[in-house]
C-alpha positions as CSV (number, residue, x, y, z in Angstrom):
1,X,188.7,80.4,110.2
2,X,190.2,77.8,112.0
3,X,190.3,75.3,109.4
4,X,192.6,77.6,107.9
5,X,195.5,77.5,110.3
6,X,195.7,73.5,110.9
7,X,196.7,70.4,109.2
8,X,193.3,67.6,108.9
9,X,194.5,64.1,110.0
10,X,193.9,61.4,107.2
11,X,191.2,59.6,109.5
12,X,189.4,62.3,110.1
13,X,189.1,63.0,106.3
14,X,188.6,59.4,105.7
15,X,185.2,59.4,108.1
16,X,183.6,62.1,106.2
17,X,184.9,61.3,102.7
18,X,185.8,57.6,102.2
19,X,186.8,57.5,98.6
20,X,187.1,60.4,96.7
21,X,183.8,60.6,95.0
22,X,182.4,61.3,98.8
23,X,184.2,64.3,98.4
24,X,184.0,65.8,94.7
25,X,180.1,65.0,95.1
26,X,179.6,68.2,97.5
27,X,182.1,70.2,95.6
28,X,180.4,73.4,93.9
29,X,183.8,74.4,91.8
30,X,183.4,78.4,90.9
31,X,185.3,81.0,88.6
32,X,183.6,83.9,89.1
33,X,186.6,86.7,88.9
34,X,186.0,89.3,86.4
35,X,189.2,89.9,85.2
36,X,189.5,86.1,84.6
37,X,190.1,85.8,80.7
38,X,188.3,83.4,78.1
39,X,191.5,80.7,78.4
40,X,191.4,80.8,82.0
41,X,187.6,79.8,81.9
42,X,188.3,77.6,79.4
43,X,191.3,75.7,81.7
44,X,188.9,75.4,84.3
45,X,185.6,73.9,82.8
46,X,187.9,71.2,81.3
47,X,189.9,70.8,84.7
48,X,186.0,70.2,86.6
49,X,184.6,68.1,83.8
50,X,187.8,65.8,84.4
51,X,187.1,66.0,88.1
52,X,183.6,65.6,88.4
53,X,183.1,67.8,90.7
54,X,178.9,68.1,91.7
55,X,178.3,71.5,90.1
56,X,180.4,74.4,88.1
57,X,179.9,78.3,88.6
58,X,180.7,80.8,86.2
59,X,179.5,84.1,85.2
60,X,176.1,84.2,83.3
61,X,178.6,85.3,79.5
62,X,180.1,81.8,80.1
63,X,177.4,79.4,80.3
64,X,177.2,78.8,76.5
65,X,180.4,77.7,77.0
66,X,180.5,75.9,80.3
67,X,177.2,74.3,78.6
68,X,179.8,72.8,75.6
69,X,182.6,71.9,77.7
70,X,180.4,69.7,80.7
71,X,178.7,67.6,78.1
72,X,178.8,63.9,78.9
73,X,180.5,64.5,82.2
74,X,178.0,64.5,84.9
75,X,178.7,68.1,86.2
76,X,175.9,69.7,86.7
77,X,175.8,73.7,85.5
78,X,175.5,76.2,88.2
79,X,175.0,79.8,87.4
80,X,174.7,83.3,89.7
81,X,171.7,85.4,90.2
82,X,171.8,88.9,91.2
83,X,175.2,88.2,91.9
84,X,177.0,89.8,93.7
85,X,175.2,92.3,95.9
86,X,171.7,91.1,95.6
87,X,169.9,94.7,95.2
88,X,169.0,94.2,91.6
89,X,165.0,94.0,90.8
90,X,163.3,90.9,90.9
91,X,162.8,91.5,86.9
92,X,166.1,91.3,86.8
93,X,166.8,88.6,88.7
94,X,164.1,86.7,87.1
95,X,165.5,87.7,83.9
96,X,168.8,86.1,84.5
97,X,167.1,83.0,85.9
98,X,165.4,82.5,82.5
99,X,168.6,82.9,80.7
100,X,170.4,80.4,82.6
101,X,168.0,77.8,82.6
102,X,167.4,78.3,78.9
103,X,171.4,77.7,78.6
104,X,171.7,74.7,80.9
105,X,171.8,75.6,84.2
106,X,170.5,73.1,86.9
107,X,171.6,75.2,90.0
108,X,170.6,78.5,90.8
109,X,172.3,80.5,93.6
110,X,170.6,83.8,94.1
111,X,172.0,86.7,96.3
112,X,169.0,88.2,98.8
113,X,168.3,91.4,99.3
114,X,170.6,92.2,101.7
115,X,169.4,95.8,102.2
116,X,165.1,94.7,102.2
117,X,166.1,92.3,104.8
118,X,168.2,94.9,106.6
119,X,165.5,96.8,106.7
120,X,162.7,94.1,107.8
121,X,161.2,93.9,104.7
122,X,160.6,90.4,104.8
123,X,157.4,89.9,102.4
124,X,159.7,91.5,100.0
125,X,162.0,89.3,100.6
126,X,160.1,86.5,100.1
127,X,158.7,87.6,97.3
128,X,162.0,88.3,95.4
129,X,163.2,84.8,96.0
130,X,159.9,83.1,95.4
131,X,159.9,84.0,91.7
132,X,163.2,82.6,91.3
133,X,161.9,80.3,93.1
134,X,158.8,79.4,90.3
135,X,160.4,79.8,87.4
136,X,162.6,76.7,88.4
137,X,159.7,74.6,89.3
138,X,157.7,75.7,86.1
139,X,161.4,74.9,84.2
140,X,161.0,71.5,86.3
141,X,157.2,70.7,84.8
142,X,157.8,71.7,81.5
143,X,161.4,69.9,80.8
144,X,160.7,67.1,83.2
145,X,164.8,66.9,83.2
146,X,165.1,67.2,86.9
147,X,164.4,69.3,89.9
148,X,166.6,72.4,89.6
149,X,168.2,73.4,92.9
150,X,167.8,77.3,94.1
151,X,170.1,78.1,96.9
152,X,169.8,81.8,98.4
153,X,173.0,83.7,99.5
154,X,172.4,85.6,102.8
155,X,176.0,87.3,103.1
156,X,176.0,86.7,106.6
157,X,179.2,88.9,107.3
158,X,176.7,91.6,107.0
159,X,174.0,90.4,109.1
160,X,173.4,89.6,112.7
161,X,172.0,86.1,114.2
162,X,168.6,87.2,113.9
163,X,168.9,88.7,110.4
164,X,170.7,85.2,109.4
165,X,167.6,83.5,111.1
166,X,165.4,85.4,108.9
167,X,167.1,85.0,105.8
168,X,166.7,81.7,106.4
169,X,163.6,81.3,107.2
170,X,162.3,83.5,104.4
171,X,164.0,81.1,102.0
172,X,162.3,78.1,103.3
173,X,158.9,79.7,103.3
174,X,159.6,80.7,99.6
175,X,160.5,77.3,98.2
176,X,164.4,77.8,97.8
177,X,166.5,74.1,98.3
178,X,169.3,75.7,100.2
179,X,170.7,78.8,102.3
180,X,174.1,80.0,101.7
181,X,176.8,81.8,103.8
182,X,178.6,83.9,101.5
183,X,179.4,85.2,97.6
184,X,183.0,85.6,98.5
185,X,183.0,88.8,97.7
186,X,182.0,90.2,101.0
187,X,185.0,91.4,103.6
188,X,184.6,88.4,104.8
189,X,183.1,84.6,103.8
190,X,181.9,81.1,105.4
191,X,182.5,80.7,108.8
192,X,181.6,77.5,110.5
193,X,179.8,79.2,113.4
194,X,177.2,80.7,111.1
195,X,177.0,77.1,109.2
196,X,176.2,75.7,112.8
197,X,174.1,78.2,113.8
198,X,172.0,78.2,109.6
199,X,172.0,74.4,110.6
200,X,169.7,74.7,113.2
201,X,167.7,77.4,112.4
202,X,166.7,75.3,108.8
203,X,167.2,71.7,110.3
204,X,168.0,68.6,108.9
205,X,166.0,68.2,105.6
206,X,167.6,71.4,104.3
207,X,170.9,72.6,102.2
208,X,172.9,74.8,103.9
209,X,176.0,75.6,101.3
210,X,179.0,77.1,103.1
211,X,181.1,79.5,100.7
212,X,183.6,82.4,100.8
213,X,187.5,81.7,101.9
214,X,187.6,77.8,101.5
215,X,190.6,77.0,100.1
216,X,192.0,73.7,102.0
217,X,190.8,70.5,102.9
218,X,190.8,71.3,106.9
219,X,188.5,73.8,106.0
220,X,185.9,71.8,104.1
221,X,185.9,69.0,107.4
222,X,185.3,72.2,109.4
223,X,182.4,73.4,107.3
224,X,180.7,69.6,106.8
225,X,181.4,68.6,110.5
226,X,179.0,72.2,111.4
227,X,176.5,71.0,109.3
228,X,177.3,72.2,105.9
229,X,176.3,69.7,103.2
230,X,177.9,71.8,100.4
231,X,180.9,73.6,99.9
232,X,181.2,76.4,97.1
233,X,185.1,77.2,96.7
234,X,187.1,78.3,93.4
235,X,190.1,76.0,94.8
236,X,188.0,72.7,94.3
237,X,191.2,71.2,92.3
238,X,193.6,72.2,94.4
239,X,191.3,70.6,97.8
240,X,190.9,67.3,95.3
241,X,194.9,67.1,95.0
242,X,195.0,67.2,98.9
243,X,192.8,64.9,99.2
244,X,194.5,62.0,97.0
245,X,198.0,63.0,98.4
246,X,196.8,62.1,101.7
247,X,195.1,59.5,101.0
248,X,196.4,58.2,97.3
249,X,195.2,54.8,97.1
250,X,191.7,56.2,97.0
């Protein structure tokens, strides 16, 4: 990525992200490793609720606790579905969806089924995200706390242009709020082509969430500037210290 291997000029940062709230608010800040202990999760939900960043990720055994620790502070609670390789059964993955949103998550972000979409089983597909898909908006009527935002995962390291184009598509036609380039536990994550290209397959009045390997501020002006209008990255602090020792007084 080419983000990656250059230094971002402080106007160019300052033209996407004026103050720092411009920036935190399309921050997805994720701990998802599994051999991350209960003090490191702990370290990080207090570190996001001080930075406010948009939403928090952690695995579905935390969210009681994520739940506790973002009280009061705006952040809203993101959790994984079917997570990481997306081949589980749409029980299951509805299953998990009704456990999060029973312990406070607002964001879902649901891995496809890489393999039925592989294969060109797109009904299947659609299916499998559309009842995700419905037990947020029934969660929506019955609460009335909120629309809660469904973003599908395509992996797109393992698909080609017109299996991205799909995905896509598929998630549209089944209700989802966003697409999503990567879990970042693929062999490889976000790249801004496949942002550009998700752009214009879903257009303007769609999420497209870029993901996977972003770990510096270059990188995040890459993803936005191809059309990206939310990050996912589990170095969200570290890209928010960047950003104010570039530009301090903001």
């Amino acid at each position: 990525m080419a983000g990656a291997e250059r230094e971002v000029a402080k106007e160019e940062v300052l033209e996407l992200f004026p103050s720092l709230g411009h920036l935190t608010y399309i921050l997805d800040a994720t701990l998802l490793r599994p051999e991350a202990d209960e003090r490191e999760y702990l370290s990080f939900l207090r570190e996001a609720a001080d930075a406010r960043f948009r939403a928090v990720f952690v695995p579905l055994y935390y969210l009681p606790m994520a739940r506790m620790e973002l009280r009061g502070s705006g952040v809203t609670l993101g959790a994984p579905i079917g997570f990481p390789f997306g081949y589980q059964s749409t029980d299951a993955k509805r299953a998990e969806a009704v456990y999060a949103l029973q312990h406070g998550a607002g964001e879902l972000d649901m891995v496809i089924n890489i393999s039925a979409l592989r294969s060109g089983r797109s009904d299947r597909v659609r299916e499998d995200i559309g009842a995700v898909v419905s037990l947020a908006r029934r969660y929506d009527a019955g609460k009335g706390e909120g629309h809660v935002v469904v973003k599908v995962i395509l992996e797109t390291c393992y698909l080609s242009r017109e299996e991205m184009r799909l995905g896509a598509l598929l998630a549209r036609e089944a209700g989802a709020d966003f697409v999503k380039t990567s879990t970042g536990f693929g062999p490889a994550g976000a790249d801004a082509e496949d942002v550009r290209f998700l752009r214009e397959v879903v257009g303007p009045g769609f999420g497209v969430k870029a993901s996977g390997g972003i770990r510096n501020l270059a990188q995040v002006v890459e993803m936005v500037k191809a059309g990206a209008n939310r990050i996912g990255t589990s170095a969200a602090y570290t890209i928010l210290q960047e950003y104010l020792r570039l530009v301090p007084w903001r």
